[in-house]
PATI-977128 format. One line per 4 residues: for each residue x, y negated, z of N, C-alpha, C. Coordinates in pm, 1 decimal, padded with zeros to 6 digits, always signed. Layout:
BEGIN
X:Y:Z:X:Y:Z:X:Y:Z  ...
END
This chain:
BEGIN
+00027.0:-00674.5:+01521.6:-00016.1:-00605.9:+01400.5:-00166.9:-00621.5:+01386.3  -00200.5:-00677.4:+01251.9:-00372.6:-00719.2:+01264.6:-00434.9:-00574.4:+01186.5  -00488.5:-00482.6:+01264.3:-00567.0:-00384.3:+01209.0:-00704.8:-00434.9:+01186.7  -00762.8:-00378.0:+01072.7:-00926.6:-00364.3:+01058.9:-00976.8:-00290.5:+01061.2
-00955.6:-00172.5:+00989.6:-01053.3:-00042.5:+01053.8:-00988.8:+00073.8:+01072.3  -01029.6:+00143.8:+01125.6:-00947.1:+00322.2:+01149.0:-01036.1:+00389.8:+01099.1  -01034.4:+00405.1:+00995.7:-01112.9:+00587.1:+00945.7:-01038.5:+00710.2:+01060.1  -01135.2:+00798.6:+01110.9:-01099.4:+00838.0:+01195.9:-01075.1:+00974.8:+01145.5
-01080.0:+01012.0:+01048.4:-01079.9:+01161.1:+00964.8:-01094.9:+01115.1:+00802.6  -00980.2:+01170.4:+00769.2:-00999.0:+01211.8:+00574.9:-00941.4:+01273.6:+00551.6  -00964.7:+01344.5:+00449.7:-00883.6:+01491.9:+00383.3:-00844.7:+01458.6:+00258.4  -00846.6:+01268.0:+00206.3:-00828.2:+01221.8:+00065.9:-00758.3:+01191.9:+00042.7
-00693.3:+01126.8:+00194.6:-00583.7:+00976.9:+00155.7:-00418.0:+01067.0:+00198.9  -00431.3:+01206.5:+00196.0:-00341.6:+01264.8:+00227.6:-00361.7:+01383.1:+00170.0  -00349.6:+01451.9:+00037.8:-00383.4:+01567.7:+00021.2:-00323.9:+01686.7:+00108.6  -00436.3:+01768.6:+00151.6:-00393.6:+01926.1:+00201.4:-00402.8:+01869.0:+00327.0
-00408.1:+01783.2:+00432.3:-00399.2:+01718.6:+00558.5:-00539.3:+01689.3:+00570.9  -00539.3:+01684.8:+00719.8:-00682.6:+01581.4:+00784.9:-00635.5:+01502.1:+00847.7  -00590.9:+01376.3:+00791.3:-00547.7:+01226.1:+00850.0:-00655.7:+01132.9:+00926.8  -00598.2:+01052.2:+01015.6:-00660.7:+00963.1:+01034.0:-00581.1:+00859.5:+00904.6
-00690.9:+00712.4:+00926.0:-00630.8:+00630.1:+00849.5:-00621.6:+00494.0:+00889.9  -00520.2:+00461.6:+00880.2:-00541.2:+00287.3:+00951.9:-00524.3:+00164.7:+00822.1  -00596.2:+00075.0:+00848.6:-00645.7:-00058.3:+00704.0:-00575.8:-00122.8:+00818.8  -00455.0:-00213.8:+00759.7:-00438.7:-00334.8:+00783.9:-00487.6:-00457.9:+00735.5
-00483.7:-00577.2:+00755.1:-00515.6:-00683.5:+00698.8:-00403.9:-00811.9:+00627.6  -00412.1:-00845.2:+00557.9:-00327.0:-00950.7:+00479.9:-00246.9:-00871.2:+00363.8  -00286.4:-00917.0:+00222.4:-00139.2:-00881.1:+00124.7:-00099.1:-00995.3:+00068.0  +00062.2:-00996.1:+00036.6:+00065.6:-01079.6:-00058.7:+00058.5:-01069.8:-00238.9
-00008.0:-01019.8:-00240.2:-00068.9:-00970.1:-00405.2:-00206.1:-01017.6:-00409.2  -00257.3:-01059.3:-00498.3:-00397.1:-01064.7:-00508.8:-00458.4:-01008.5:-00705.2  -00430.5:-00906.4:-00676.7:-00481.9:-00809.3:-00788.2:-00613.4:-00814.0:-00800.6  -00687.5:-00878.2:-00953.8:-00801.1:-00864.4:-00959.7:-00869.7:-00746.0:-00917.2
-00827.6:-00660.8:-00964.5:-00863.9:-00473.9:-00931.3:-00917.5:-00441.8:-00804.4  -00824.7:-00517.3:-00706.0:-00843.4:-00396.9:-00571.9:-00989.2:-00406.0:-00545.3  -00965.4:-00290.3:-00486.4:-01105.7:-00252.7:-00408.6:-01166.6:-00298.3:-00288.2  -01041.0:-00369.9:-00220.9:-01029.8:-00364.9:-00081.2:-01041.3:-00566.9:-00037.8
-01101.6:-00600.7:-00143.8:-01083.3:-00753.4:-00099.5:-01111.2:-00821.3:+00038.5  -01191.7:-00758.6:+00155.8:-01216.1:-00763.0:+00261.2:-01098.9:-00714.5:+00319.1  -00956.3:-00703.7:+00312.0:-00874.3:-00659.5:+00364.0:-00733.4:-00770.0:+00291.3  -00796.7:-00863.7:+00238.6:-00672.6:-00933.6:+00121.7:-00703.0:-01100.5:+00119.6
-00862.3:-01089.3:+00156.2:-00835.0:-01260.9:+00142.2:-00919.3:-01281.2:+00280.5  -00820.0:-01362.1:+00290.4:-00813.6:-01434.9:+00476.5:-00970.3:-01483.7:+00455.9  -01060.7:-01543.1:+00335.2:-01171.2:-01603.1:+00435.1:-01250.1:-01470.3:+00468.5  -01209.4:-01342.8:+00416.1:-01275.9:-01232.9:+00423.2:-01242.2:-01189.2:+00596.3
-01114.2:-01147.9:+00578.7:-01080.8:-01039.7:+00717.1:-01055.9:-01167.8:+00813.8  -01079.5:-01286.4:+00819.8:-01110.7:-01361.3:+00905.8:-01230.7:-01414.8:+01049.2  -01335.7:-01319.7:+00912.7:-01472.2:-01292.8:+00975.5:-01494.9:-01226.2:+01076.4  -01362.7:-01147.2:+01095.3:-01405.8:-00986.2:+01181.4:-01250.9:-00920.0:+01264.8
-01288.5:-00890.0:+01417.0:-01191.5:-00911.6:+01465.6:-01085.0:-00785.4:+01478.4  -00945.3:-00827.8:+01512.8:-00865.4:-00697.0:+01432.5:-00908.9:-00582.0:+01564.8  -00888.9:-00463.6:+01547.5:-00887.3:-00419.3:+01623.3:-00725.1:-00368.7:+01684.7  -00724.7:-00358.3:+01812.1:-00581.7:-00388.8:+01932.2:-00518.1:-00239.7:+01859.5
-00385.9:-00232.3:+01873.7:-00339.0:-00105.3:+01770.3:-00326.3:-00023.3:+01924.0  -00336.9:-00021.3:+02054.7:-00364.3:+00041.5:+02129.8:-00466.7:+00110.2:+02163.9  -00560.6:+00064.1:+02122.4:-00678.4:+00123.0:+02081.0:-00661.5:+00241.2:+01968.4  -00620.4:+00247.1:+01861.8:-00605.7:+00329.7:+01787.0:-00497.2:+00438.8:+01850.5
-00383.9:+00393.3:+01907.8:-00309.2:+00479.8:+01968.4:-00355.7:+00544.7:+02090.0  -00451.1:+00548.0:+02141.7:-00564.6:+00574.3:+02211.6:-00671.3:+00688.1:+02150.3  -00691.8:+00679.2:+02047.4:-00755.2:+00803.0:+01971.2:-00646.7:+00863.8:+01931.0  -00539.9:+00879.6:+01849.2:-00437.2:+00933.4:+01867.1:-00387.3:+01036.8:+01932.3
-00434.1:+00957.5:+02017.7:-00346.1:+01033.2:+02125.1:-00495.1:+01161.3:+02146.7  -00524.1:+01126.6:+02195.7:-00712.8:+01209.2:+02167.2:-00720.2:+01341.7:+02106.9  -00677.3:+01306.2:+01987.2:-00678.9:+01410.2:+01850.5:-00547.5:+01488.9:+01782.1  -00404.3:+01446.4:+01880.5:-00300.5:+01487.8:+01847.6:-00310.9:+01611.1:+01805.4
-00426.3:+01671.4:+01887.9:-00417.9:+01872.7:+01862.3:-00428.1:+01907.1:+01720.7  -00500.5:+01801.8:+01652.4:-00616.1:+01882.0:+01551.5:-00588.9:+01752.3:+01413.5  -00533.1:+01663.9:+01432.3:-00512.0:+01574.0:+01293.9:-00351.6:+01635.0:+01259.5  -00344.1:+01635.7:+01149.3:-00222.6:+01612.1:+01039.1:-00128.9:+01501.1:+01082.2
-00186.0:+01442.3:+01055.2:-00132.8:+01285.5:+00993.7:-00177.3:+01189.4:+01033.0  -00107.7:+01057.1:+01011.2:-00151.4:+00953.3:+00989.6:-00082.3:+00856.0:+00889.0  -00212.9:+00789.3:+00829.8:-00218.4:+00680.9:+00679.4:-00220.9:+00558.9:+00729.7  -00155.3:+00475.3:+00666.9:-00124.5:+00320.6:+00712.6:-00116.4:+00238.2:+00550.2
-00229.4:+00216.7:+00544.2:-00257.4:+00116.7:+00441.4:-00288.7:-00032.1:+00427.4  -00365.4:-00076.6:+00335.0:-00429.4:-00237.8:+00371.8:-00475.5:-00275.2:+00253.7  -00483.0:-00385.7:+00206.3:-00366.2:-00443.6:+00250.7:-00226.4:-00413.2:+00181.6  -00169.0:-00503.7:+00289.5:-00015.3:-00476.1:+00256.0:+00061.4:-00470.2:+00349.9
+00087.4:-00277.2:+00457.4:+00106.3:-00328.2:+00543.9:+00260.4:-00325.3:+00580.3  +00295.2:-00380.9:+00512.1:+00481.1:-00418.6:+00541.8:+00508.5:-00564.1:+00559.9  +00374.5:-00635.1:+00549.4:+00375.6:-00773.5:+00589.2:+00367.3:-00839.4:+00716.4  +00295.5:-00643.2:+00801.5:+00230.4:-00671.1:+00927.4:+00406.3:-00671.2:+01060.6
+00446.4:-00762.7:+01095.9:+00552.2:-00793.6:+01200.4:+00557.9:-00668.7:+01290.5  +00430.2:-00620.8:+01338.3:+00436.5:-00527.7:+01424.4:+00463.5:-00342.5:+01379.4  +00486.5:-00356.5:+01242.9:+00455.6:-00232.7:+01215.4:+00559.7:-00153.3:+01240.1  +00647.3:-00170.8:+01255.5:+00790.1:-00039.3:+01287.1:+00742.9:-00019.9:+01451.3
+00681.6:-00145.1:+01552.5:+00687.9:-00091.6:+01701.1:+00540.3:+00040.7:+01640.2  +00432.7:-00044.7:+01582.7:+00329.0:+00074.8:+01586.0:+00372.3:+00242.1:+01530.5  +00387.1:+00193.1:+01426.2:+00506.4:+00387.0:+01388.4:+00565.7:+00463.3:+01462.1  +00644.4:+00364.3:+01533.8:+00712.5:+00461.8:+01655.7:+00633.4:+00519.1:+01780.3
+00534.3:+00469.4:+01790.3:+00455.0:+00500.1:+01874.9:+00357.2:+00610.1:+01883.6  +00314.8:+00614.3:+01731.4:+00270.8:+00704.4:+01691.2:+00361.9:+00829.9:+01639.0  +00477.9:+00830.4:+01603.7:+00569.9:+00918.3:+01596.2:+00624.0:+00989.3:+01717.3  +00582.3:+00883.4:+01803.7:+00596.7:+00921.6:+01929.9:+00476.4:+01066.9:+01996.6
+00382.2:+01053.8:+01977.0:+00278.0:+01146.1:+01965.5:+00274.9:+01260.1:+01871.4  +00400.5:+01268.8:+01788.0:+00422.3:+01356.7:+01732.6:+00384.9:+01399.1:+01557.9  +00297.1:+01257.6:+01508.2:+00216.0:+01253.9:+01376.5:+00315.1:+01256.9:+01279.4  +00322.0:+01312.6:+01164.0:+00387.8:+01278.0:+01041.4:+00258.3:+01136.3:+00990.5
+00311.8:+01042.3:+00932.3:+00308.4:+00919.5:+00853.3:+00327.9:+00905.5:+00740.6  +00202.8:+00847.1:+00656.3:+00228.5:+00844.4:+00488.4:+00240.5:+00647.5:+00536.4  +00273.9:+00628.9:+00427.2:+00248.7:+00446.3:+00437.3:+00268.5:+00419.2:+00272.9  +00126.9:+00348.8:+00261.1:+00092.8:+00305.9:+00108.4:+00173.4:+00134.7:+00121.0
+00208.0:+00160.3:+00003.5:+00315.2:-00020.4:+00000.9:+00299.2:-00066.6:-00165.3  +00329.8:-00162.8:-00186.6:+00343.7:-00243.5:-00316.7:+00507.5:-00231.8:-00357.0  +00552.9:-00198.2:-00224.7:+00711.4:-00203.8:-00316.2:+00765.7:-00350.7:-00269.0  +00677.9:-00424.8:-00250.5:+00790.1:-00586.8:-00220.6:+00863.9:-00639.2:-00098.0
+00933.5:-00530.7:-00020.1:+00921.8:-00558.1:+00150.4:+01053.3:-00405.4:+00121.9  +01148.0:-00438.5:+00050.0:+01253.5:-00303.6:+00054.4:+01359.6:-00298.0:+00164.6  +01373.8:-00402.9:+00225.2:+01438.7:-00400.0:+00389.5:+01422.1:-00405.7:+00499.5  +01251.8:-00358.0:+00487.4:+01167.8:-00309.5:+00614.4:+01116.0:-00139.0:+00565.5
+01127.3:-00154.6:+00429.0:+01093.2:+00009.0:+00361.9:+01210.9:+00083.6:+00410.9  +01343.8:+00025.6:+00410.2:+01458.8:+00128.3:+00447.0:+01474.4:+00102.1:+00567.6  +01423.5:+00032.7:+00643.4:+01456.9:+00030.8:+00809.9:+01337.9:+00146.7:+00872.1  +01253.9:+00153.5:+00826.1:+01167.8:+00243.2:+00854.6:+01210.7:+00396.8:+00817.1
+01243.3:+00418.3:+00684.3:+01288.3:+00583.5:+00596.8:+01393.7:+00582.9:+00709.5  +01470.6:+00493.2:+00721.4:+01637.1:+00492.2:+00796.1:+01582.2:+00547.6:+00970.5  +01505.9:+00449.2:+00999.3:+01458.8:+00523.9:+01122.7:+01393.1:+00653.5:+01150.4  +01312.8:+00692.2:+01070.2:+01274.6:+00823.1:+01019.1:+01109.4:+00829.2:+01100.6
+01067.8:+00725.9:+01079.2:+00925.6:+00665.8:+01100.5:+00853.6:+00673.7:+01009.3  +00849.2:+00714.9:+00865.1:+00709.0:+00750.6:+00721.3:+00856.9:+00884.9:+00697.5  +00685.0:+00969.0:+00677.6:+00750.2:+01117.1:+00616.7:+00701.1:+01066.1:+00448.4  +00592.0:+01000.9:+00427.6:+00608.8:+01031.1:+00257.3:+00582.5:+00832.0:+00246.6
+00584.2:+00822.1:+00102.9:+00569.2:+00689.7:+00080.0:+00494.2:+00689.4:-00036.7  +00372.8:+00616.1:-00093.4:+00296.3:+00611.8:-00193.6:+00296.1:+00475.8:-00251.7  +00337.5:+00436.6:-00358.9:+00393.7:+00313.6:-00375.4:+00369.1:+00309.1:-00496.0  +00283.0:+00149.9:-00528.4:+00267.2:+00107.7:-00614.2:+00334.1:+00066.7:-00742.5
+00277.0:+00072.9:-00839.6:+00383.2:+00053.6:-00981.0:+00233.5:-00029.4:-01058.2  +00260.9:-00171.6:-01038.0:+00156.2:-00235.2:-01078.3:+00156.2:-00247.5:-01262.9  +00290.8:-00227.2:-01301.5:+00306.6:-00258.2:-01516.6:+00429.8:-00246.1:-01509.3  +00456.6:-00236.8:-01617.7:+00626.3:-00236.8:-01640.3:+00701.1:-00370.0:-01545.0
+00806.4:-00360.8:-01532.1:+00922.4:-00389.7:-01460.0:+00945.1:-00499.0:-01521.3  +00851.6:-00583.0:-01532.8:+00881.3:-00738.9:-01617.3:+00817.2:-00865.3:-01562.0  +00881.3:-00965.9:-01482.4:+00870.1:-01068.9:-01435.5:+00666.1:-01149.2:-01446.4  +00688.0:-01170.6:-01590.0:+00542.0:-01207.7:-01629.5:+00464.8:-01122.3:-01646.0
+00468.7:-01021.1:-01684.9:+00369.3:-00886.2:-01649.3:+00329.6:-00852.0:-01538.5  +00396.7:-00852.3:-01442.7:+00376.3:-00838.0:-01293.4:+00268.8:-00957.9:-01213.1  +00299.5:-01105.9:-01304.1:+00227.1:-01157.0:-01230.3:+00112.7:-01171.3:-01294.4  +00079.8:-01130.7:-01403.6:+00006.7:-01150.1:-01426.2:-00196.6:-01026.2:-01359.5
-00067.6:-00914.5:-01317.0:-00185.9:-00835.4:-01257.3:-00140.3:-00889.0:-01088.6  -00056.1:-00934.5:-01038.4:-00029.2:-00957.2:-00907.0:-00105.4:-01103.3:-00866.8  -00107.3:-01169.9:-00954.1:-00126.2:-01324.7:-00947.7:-00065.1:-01410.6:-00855.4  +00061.1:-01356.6:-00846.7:+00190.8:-01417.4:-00771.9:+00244.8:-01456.0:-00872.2
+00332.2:-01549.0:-00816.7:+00507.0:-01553.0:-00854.9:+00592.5:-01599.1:-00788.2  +00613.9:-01472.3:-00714.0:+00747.6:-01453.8:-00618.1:+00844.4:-01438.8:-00730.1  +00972.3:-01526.6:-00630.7:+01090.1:-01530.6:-00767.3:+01168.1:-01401.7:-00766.9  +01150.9:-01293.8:-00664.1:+01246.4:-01216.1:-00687.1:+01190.2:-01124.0:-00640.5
+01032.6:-01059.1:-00692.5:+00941.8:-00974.7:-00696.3:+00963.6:-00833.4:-00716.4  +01039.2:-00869.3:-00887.0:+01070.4:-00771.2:-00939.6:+01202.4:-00692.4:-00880.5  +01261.3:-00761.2:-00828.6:+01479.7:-00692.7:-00807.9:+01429.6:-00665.3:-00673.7  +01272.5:-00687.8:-00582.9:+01210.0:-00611.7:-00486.7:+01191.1:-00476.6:-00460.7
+01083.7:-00531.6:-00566.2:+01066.4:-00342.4:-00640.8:+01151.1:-00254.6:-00686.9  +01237.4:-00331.6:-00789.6:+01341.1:-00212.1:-00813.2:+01437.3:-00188.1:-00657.0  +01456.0:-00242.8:-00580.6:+01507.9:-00210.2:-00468.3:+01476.3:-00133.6:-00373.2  +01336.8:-00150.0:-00341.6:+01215.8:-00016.4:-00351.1:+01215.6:+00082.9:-00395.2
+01250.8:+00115.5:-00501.8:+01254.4:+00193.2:-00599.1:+01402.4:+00307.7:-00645.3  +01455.9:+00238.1:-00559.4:+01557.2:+00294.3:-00519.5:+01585.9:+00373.3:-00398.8  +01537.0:+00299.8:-00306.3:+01521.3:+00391.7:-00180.2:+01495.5:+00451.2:-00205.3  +01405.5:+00499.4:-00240.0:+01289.5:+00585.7:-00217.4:+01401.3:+00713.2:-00306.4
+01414.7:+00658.8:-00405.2:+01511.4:+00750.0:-00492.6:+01593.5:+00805.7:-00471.6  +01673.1:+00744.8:-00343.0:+01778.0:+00764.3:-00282.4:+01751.2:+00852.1:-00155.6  +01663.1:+00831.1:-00112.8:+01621.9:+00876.1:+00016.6:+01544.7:+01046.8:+00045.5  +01563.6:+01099.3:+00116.3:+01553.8:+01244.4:+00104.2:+01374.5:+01297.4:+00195.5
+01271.0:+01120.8:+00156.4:+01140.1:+01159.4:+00227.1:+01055.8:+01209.0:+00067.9  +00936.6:+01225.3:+00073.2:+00891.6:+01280.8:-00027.2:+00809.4:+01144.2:-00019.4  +00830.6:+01126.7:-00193.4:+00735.2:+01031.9:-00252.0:+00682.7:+00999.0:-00361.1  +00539.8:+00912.8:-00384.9:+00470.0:+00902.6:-00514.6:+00470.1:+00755.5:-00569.0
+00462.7:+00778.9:-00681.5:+00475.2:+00654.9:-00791.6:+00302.7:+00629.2:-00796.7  +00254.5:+00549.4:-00830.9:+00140.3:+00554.1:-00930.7:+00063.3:+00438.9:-00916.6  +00019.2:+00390.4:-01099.1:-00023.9:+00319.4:-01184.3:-00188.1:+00311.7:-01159.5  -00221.3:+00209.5:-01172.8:-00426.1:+00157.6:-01184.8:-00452.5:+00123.9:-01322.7
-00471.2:+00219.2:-01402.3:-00426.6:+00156.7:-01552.2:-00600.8:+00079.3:-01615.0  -00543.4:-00101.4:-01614.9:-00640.2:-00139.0:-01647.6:-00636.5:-00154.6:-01796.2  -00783.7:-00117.2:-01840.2:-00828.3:-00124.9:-01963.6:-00752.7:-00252.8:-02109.5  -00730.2:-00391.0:-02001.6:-00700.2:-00487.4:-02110.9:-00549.6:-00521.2:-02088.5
-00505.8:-00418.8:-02017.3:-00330.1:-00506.1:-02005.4:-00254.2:-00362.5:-02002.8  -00322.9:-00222.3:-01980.8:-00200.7:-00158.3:-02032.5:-00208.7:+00000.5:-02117.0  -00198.8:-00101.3:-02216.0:-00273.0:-00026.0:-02340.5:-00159.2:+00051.2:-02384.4  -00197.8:+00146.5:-02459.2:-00078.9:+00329.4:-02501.8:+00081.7:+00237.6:-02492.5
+00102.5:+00132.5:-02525.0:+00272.6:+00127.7:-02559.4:+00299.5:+00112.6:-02400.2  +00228.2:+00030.1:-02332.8:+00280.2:+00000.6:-02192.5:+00219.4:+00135.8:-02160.3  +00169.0:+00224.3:-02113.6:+00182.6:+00366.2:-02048.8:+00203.2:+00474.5:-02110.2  +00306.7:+00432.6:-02233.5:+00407.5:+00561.3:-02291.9:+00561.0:+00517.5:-02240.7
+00559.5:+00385.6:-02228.8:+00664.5:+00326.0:-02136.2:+00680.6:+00340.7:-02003.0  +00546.0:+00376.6:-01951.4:+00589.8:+00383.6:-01828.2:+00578.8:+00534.9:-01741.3  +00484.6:+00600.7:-01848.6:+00559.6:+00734.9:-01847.5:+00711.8:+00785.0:-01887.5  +00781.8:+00728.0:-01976.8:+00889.1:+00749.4:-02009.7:+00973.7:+00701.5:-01885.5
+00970.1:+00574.4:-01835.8:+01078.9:+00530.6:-01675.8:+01031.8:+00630.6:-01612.9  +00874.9:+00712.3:-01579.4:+00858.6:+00774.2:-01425.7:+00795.0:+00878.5:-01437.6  +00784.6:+00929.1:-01566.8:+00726.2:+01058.1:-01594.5:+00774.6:+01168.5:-01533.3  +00918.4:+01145.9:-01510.4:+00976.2:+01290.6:-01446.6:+00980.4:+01267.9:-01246.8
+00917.5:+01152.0:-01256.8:+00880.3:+01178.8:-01106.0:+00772.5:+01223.0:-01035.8  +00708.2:+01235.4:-00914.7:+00633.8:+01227.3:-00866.4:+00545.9:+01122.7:-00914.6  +00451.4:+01097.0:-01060.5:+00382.9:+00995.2:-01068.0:+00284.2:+01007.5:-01137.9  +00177.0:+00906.2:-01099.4:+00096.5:+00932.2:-01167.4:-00019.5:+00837.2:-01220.7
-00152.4:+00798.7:-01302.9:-00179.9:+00702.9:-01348.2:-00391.6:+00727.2:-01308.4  -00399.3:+00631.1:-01258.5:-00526.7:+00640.6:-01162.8:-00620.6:+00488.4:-01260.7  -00744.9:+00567.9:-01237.6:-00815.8:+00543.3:-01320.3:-00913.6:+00416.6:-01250.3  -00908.6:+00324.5:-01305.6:-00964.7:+00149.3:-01279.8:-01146.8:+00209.9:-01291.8
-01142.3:+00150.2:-01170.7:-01337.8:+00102.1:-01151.8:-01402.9:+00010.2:-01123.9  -01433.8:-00052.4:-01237.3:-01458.2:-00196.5:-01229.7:-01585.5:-00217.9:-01185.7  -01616.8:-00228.9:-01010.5:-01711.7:-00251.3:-00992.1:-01671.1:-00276.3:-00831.8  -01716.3:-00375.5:-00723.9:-01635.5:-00397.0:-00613.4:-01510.8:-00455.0:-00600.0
-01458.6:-00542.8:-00701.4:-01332.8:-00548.5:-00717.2:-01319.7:-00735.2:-00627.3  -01218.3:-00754.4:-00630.1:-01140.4:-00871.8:-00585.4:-01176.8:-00997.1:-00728.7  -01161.9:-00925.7:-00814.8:-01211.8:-01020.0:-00919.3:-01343.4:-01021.1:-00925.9  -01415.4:-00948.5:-00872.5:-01620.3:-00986.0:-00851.6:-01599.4:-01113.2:-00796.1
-01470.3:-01136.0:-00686.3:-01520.6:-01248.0:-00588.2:-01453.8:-01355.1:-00645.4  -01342.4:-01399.8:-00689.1:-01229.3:-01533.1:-00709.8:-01216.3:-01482.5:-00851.5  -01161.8:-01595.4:-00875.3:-01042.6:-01573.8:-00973.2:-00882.9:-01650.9:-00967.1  -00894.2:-01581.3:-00871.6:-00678.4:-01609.2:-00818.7:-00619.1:-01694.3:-00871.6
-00645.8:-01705.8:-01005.3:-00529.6:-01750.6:-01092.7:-00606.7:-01896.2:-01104.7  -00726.0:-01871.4:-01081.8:-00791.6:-02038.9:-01093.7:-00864.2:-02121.8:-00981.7  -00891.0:-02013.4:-00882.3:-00887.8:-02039.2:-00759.5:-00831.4:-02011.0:-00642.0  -00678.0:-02114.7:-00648.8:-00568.2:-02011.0:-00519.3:-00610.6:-02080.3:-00386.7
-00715.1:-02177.4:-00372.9:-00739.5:-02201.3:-00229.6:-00858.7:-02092.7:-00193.9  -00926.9:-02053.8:-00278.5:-01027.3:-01954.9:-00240.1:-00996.6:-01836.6:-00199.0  -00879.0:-01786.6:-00267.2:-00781.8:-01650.7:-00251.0:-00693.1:-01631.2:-00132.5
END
């Protein structure tokens, strides 16, 4: 599992909790938006070495008395091979687990809920539920992205952990019809629509769609 950093205390990335937080490295999305491009493109988190997830389970273990939680982000970290041994390990120590996801990885999302390794799940809803819309903020095209997500999207639905929906609503792609639409699919859930800051972004550095060896 390639970690990059451990925030060792936040009271953000978990409301009402004092989490630690763990950044993985690698997604397969490359969203102009994110914030986190040092965590998304390999010539970035290439620079800098992961840190051993024993090490983190090592503070962990440290702070069991007095943390909440623990956050497992990135990234994208359902890409990371090692991540169901790291969960358990830390479940093992007794932590409840949030894990932030994109939604594209729904038969490692239910092997995990199924194992009972993430108490909540915070999961991305990049635009409506439409093939070319998706890639166009993802700058993928995985062929079966979308019947991902909705598969995702189901678990979660199905599943009896507590969880959140929510939208990065950018200024030029999802204007009142696309987020009266997508309040209407997820309004009556847990969801919600988070506000784009265009400054630090993944698109300062590339442009994905025109440079995929740079990305």
């Amino acid at each position: 599992m390639r970690i990059a950093s451990l925030q060792k205390q936040s009271l953000i990335d978990w409301p009402s909790k004092m989490v630690a937080v763990v950044f993985t490295k690698g997604c397969n999305f490359r969203c102009g938006y994110c914030h986190n491009p040092s965590l998304v493109l390999p010539a970035l988190y290439n620079q800098t070495p992961n840190i051993d997830p024993s090490e983190v389970l090592r503070y962990l273990t440290d702070r069991a008395s007095w943390l909440d939680g623990l956050v497992v982000t990135g990234g994208e970290p359902t890409i990371q091979k090692g991540l169901k041994h790291f969960l358990n390990e830390a479940k093992k120590l007794g932590y409840s687990i949030k894990l932030d996801t994109n939604g594209s990885n729904p038969n490692l999302l239910h092997e995990l809920i199924e194992s009972k390794l993430v108490d909540t799940v915070a999961m991305d809803i990049k635009t409506l539920l439409d093939a070319s819309m998706y890639a166009v903020i993802t700058n993928t095209s995985e062929p079966n992205l979308i019947a991902s997500v909705k598969e995702s999207l189901d678990i979660l639905r199905h599943s009896k952990i507590h969880y959140q929906l929510r939208t990065t609503v950018l200024p030029n792609h999802h204007n009142q019809s696309v987020i009266a639409e997508l309040e209407k699919m997820f309004g009556e859930e847990n969801y919600c629509l988070q506000e784009f800051r265009d400054v630090g972004t993944l698109g300062d550095i590339c442009n994905c769609s025109r440079e995929p060896d740079r990305c």
